[in-house]
C-alpha positions as CSV (number, residue, x, y, z in Angstrom):
1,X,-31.3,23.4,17.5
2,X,-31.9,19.5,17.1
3,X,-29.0,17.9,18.9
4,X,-27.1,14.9,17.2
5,X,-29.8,13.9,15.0
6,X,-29.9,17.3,13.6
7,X,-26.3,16.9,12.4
8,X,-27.1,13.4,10.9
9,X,-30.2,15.2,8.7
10,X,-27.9,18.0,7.8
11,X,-25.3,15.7,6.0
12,X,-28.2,13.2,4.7
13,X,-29.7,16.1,3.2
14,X,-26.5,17.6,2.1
15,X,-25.3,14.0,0.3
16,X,-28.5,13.7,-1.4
17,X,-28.1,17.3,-2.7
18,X,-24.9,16.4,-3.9
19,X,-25.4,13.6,-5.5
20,X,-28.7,14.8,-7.3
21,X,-29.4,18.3,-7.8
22,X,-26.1,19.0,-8.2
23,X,-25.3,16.3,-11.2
24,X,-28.6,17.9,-12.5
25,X,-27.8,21.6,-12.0
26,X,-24.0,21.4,-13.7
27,X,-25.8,19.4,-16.1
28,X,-28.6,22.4,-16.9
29,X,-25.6,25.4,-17.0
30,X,-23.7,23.0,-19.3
31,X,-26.4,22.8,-21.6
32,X,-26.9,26.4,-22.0
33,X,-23.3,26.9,-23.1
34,X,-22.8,23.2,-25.2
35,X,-22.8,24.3,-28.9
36,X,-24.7,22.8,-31.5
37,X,-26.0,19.0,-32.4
38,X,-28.6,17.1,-31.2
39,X,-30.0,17.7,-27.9
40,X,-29.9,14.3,-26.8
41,X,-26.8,13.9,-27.1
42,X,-25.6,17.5,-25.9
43,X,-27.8,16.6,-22.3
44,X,-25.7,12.7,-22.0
45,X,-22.6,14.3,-22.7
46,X,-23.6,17.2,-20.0
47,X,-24.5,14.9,-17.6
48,X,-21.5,12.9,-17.7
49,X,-19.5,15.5,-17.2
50,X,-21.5,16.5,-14.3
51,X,-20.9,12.7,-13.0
52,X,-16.9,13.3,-12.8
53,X,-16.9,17.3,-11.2
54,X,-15.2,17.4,-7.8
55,X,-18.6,18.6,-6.8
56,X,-20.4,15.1,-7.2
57,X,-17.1,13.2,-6.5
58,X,-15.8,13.9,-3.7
59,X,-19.2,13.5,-1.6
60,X,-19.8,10.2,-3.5
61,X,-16.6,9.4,-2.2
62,X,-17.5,10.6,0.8
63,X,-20.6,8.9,1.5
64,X,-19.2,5.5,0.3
65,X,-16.5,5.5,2.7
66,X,-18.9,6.6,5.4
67,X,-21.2,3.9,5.0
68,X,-18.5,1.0,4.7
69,X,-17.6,2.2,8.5
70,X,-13.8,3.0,7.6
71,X,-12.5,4.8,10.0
72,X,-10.5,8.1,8.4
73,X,-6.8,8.3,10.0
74,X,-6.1,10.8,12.7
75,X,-4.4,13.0,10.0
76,X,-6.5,12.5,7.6
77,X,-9.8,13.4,10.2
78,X,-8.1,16.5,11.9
79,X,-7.4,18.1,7.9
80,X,-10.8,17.6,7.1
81,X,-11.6,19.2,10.5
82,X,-9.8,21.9,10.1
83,X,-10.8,22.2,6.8
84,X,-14.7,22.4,7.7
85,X,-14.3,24.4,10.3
86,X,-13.3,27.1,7.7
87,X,-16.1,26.4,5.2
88,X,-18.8,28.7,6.6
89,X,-16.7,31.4,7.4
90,X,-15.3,31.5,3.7
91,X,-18.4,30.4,2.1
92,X,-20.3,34.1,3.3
93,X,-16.6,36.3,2.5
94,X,-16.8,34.6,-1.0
95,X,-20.6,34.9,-0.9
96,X,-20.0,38.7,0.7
97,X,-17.5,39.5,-2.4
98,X,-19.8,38.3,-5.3
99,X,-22.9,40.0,-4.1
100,X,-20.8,43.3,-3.4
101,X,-19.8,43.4,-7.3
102,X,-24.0,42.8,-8.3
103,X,-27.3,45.3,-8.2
104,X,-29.2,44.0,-5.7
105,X,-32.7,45.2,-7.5
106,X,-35.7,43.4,-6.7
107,X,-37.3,42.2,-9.9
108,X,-40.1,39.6,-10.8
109,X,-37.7,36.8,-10.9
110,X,-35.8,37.8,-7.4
111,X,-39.3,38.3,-5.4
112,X,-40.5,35.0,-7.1
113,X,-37.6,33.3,-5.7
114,X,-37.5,34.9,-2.4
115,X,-41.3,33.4,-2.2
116,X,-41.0,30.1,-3.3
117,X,-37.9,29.8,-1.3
118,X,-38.8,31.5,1.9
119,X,-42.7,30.4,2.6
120,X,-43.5,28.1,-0.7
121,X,-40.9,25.5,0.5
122,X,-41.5,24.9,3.8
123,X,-45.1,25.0,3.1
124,X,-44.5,22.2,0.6
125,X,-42.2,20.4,3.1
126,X,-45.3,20.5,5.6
127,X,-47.6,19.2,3.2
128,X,-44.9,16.1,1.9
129,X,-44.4,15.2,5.6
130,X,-48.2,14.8,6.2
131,X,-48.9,12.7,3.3
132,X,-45.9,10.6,3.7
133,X,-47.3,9.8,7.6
134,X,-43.8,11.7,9.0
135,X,-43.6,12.1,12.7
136,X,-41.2,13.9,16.2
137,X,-38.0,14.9,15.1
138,X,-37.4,13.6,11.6
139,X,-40.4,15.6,10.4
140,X,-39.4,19.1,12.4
141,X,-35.6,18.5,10.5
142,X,-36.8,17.9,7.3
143,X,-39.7,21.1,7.8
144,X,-36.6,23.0,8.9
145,X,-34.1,21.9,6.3
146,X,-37.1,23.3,4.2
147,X,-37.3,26.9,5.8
148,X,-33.5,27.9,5.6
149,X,-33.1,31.0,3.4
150,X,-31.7,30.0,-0.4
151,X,-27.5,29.4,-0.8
152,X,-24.8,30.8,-1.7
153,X,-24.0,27.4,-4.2
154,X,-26.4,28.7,-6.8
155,X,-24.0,31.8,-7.0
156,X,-21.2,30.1,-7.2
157,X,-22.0,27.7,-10.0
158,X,-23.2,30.0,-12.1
159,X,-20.0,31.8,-11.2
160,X,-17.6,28.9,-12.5
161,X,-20.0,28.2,-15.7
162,X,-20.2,31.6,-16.9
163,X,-23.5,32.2,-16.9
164,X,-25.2,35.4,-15.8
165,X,-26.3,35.3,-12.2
166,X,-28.2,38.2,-12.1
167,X,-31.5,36.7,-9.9
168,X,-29.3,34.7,-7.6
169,X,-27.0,37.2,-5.9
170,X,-30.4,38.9,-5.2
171,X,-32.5,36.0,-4.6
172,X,-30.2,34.9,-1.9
173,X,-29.6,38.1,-0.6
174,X,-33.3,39.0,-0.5
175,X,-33.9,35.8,1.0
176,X,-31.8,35.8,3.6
177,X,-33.8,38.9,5.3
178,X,-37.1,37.2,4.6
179,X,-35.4,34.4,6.5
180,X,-35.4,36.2,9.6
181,X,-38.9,36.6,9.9
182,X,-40.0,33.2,8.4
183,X,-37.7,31.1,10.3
184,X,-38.6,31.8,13.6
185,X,-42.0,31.1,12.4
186,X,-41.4,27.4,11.6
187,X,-39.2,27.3,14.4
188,X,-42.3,28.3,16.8
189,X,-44.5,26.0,15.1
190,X,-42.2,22.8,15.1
191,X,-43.6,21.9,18.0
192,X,-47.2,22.6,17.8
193,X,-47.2,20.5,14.2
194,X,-44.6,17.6,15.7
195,X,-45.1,17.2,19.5
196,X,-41.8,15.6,21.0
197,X,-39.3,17.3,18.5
């Protein structure tokens, strides 16, 4: 919907996810399954951990390499090509499977989620553009980032860490149908807020 720059704020956004909230997220779901001792020490450990996960590696990695300007060889680009080109697709069968195996009830915690996700976010996104003096296209991207329904990710870590995921399968499922009301919203309003994006 943005053109090139669109792309650029997708993987910005994406890297910075990556290399905070997911640190922070494996280090949370590590903590409710560490065993005893002191906390402090329980939440280093944790977070280590979370440093060395594919999850935080491999964009850090990533990222690094992209900003020193190395260029990937031909292989080496067309694997990871191919390899993205598949990632959506899988991401909503894998997505599709888990939520197919959960009860999909709406409770306080679900419709909570659903809000904050679907209307208190970009509502918040607004608000941090204006006070930071944002402008055009960089503030419709990052409103828009904002709007998109919740992710799959949440699932699947709790998935991996063993922890009950009984708000997110719904959460994200719920909020992927609110989504198709709210989005068009923002997406109508882009360019009354920022004129030129």
């Amino acid at each position: 919907m943005l053109g090139p720059t669109g792309e650029l704020a997708v993987a910005v956004s994406l890297a910075v996810g990556a290399l905070t909230l997911s640190p922070l997220t494996i280090t949370l779901l590590d903590l409710r399954n560490a065993g005893a001792g002191p906390a402090g020490k329980r939440a280093v450990r944790a977070f280590g951990k979370a440093l060395i996960t594919p999850v935080v590696v491999a964009p850090a990695i990533g990222l690094a390499w992209s900003l020193a300007g190395i260029p990937l060889p031909p292989l080496v680009s067309t694997t990871l090509n191919e390899i993205g080109g598949l990632t959506a697709g899988l991401a909503l069968f894998v997505t599709g499977l888990v939520l197919s195996s959960q009860s999909l009830k709406i409770t306080g915690e679900v419709a909570w989620g659903v809000l904050v996700a679907d209307i208190a976010r970009p509502l918040l996104a607004i608000g941090v553009v204006a006070a930071v003096g944002m402008t055009g296209i960089v503030a419709a991207e990052v409103v828009l980032l904002m709007a998109v329904p919740s992710g799959f990710f949440g699932v699947l870590m709790a998935l991996s860490h063993r922890v009950p995921s009984g708000a997110a399968g719904p959460t994200l499922f719920y909020s992927t149908l609110l989504s198709a009301a709210t989005l068009p919203i923002v997406i109508l309003l882009l360019p009354v807020l920022y004129p030129g994006s």
